[in-house]
Backbone as CSV, one residue per row, in Angstrom:
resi,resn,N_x,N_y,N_z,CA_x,CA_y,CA_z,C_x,C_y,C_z
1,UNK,-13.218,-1.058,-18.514,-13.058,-1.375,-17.108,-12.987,-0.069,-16.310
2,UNK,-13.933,0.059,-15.073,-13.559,1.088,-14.403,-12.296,1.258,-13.654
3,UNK,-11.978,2.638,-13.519,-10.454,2.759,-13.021,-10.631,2.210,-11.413
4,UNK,-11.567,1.994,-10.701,-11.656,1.167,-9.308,-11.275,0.027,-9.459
5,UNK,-11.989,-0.661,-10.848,-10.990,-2.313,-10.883,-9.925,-1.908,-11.561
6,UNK,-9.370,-1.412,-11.942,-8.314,-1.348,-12.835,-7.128,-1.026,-11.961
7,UNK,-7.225,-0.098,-11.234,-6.168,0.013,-10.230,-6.224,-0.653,-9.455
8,UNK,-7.011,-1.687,-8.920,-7.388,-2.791,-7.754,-6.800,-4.122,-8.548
9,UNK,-6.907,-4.700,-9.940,-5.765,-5.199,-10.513,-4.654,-5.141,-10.482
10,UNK,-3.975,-3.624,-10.980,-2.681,-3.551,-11.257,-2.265,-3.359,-9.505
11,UNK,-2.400,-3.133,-8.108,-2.229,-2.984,-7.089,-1.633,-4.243,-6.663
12,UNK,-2.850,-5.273,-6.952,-2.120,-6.925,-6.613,-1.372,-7.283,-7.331
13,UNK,-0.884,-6.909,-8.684,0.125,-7.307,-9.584,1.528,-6.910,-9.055
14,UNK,1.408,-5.972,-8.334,3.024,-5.370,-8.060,3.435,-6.439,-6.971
15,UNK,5.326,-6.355,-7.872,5.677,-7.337,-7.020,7.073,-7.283,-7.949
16,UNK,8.041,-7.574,-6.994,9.398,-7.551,-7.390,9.416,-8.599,-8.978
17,UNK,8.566,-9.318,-9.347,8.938,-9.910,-10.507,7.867,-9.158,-11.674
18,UNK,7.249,-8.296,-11.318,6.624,-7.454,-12.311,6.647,-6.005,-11.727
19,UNK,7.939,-5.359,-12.372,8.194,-4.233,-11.848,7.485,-3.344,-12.655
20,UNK,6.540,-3.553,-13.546,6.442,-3.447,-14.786,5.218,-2.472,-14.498
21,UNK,4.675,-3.083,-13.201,3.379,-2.577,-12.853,3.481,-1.406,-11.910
22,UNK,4.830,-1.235,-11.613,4.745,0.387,-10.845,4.397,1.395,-11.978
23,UNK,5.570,1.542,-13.329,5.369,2.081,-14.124,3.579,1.978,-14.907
24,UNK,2.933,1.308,-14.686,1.865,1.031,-14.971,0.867,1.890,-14.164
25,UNK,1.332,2.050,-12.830,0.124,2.975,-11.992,0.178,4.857,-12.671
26,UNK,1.580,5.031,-13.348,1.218,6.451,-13.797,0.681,6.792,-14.928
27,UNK,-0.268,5.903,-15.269,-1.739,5.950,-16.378,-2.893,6.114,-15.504
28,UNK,-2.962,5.880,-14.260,-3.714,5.803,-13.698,-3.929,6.935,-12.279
29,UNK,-2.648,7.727,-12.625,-2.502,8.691,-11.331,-2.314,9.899,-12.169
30,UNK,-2.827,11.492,-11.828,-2.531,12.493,-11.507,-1.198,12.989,-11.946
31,UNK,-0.762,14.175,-12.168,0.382,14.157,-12.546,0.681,15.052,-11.286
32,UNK,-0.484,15.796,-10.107,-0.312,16.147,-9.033,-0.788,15.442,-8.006
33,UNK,-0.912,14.082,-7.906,-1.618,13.482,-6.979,-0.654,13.504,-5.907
34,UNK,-0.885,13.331,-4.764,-0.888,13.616,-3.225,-1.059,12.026,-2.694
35,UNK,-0.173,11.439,-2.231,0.084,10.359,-1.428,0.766,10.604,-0.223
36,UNK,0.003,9.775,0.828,0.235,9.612,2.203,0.057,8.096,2.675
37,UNK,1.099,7.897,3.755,0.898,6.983,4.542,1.336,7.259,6.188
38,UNK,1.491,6.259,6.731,1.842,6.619,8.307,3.642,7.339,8.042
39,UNK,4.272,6.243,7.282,5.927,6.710,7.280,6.158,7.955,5.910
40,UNK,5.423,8.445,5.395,5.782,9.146,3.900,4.771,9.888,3.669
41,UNK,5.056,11.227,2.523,4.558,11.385,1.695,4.933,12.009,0.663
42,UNK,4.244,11.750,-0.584,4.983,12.321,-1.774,3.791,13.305,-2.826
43,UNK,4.352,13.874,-3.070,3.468,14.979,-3.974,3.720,14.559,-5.751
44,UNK,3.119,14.231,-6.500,3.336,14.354,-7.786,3.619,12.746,-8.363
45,UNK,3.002,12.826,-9.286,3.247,11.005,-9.553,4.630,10.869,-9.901
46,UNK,6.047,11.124,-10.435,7.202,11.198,-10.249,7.479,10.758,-8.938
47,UNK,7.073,11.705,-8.392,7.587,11.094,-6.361,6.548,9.955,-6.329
48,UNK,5.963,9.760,-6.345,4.527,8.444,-6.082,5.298,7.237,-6.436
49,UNK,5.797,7.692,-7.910,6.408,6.415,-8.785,7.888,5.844,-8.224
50,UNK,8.230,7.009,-8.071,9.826,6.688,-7.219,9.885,6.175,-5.916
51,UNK,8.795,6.598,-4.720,8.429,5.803,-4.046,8.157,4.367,-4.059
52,UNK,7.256,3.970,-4.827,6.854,2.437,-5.150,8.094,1.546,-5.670
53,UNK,8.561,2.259,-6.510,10.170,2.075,-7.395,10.976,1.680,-5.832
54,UNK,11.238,2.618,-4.869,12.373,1.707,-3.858,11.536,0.490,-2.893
55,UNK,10.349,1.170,-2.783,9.919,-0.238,-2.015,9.849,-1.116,-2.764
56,UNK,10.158,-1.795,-4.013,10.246,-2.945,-4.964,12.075,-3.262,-4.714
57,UNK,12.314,-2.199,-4.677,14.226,-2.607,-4.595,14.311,-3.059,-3.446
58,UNK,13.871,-2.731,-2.116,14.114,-3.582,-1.091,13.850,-4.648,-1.011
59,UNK,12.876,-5.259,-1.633,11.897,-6.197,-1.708,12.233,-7.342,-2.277
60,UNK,12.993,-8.937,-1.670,12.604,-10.218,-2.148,11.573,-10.401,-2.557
61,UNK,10.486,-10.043,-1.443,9.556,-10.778,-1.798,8.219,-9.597,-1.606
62,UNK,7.252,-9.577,-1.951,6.126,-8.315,-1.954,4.645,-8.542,-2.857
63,UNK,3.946,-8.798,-1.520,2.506,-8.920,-2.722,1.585,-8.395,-1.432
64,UNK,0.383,-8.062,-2.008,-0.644,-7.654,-1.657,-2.074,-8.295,-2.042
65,UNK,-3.105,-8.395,-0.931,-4.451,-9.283,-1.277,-5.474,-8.280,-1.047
66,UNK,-6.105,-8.153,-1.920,-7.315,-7.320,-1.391,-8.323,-7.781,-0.865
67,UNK,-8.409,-7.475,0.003,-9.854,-7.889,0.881,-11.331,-7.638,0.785
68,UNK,-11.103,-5.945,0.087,-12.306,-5.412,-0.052,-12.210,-4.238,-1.034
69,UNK,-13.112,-3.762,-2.193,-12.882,-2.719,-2.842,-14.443,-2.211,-3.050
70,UNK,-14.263,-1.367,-2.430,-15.636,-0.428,-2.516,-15.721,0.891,-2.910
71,UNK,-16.902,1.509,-3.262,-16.867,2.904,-3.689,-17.273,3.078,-5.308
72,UNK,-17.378,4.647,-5.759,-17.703,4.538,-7.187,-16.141,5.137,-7.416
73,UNK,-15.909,5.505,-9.079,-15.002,5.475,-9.657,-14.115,6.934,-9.049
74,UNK,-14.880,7.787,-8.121,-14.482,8.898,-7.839,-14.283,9.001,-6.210
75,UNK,-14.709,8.093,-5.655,-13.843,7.860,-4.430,-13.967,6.663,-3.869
76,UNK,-13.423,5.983,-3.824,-13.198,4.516,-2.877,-12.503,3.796,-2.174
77,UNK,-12.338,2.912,-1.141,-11.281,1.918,-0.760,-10.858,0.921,-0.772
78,UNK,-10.121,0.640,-1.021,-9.726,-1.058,-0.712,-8.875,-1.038,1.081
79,UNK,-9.453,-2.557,1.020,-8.945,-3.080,2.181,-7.811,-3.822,1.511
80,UNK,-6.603,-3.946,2.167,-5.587,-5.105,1.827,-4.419,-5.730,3.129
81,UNK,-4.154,-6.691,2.187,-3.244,-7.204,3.714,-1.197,-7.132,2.980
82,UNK,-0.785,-6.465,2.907,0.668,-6.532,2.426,1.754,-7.682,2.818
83,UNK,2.468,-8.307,2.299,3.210,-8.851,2.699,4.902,-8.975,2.186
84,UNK,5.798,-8.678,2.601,6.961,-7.694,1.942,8.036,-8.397,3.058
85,UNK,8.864,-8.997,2.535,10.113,-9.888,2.911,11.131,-9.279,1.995
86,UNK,11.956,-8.455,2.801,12.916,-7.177,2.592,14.417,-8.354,2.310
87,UNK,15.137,-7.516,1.498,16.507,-8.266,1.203,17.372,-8.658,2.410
88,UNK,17.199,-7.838,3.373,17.814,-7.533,4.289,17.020,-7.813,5.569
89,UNK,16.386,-8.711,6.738,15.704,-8.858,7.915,14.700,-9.124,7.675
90,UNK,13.545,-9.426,8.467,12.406,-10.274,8.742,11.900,-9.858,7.718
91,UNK,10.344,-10.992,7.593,9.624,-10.926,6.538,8.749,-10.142,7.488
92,UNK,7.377,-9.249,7.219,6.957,-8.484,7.723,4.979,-8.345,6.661
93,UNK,4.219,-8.050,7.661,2.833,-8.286,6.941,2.189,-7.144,8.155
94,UNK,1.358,-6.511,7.078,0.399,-5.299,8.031,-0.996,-5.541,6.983
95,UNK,-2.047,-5.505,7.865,-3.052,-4.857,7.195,-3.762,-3.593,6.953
96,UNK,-3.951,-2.901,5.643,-4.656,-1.558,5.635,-5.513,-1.451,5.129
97,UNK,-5.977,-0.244,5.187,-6.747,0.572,4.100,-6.135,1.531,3.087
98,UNK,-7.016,1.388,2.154,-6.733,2.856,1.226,-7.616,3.703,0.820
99,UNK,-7.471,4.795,1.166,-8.637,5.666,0.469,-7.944,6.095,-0.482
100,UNK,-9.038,6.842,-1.777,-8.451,7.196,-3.126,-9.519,8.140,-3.836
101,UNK,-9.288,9.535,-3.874,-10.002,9.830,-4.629,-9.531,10.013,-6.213
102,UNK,-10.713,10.489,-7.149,-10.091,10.640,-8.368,-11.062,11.833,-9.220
103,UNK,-10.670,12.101,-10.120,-11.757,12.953,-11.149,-10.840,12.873,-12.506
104,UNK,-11.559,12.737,-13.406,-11.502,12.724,-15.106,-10.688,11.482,-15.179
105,UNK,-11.260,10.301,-14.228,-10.407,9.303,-14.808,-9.371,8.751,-14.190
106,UNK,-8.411,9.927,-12.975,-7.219,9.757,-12.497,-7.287,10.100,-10.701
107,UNK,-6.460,9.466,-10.806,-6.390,9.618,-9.088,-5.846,10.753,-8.654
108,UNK,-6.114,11.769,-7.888,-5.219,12.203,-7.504,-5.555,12.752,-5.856
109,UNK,-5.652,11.585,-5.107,-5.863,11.659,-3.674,-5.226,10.267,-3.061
110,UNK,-4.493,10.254,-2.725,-4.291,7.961,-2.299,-3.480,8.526,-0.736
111,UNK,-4.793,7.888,-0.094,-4.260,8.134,1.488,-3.923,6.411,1.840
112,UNK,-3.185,6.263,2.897,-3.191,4.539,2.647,-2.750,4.611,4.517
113,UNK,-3.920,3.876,5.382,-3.877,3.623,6.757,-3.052,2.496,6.456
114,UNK,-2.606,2.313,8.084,-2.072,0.754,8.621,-0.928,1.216,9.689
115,UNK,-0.990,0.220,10.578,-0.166,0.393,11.898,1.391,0.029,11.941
116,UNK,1.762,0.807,12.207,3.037,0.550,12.540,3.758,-0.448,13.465
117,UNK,2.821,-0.259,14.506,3.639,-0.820,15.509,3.602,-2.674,14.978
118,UNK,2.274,-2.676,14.377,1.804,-4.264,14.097,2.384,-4.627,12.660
119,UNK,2.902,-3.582,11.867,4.294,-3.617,11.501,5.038,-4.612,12.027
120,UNK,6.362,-3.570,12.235,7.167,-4.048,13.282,7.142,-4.965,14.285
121,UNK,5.843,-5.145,14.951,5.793,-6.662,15.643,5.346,-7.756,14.739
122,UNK,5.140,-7.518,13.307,4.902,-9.198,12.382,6.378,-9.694,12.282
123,UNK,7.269,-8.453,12.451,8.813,-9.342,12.202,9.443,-9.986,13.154
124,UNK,8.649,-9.898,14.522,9.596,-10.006,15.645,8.807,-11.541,16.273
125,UNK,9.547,-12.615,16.379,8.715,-14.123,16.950,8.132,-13.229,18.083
126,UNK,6.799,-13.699,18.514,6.180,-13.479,19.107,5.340,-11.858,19.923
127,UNK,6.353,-10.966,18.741,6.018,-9.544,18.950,4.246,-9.259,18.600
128,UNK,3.345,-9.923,18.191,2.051,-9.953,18.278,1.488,-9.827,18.737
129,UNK,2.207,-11.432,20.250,1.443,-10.964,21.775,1.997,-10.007,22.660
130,UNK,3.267,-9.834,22.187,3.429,-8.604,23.088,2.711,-7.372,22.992
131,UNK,2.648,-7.038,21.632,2.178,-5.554,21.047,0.849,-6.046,21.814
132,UNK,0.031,-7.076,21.762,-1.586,-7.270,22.854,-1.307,-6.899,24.071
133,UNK,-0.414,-7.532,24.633,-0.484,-7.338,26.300,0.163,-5.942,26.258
134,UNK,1.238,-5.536,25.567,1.477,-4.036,25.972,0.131,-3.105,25.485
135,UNK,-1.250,-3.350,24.972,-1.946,-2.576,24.372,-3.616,-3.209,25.514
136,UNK,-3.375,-4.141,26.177,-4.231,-4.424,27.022,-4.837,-3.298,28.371
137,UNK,-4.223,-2.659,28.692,-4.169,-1.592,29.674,-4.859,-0.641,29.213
138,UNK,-4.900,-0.192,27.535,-4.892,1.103,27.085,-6.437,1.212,26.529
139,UNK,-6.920,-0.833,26.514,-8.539,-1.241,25.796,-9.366,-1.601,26.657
């Protein structure tokens, strides 16, 4: 299996009842890979892994759908839509991207888009249309 499906598998597998599969992504990462998102970043699959590791501890509930996975084995993206209902306050859903590069097999590039603000307004009743009409002026 190429490591594009293979990490596009184990990606939708994570989830507070298979924690099994964080530890599973550092076969598949860099031992210097470089992760970014809008709120973080971590250098080294240790930090990568420990990262993924607390966003599972916050997490009732946490899965991800992929929408789209494209590219060859040395750089590609998936599209996905997250959905992550925290122990603690609203349930909450963003959609992103990920870019990822890799060489000899392993990743060691994972940039990962998605908005914040549309974040934060999936938790809030009706923060959707607001985040529109406050973003109507600006389109």
């Amino acid at each position: 299996m190429s490591l594009r499906q293979s990490l596009a598998n184990l990606f939708v597998s994570i989830s507070p009842e298979n924690p099994g599969a964080v530890e599973a992504l550092r076969r598949l990462y860099a031992h210097d890979v470089v992760f970014q998102d809008p709120m973080q970043r971590a250098h080294g699959v240790d930090a990568f892994i420990e990262l993924n590791r607390s966003l599972l501890a916050k997490a009732r509930t946490l899965s991800f759908t992929l929408t789209a996975n494209v590219g060859s084995d040395e750089e590609f993206f998936f599209a996905w839509s997250m959905h992550f209902k925290p122990r603690i306050g609203p349930a909450l859903s963003v959609d992103g991207t990920s870019h990822i590069r890799a060489a000899g097999g392993l990743v060691y590039y994972h940039r990962d888009y998605w908005d914040i603000a549309a974040l934060l307004a999936s938790g809030v009743p009706g923060g959707q249309s607001l985040l529109t009409a406050a973003m109507k002026p600006f389109v």
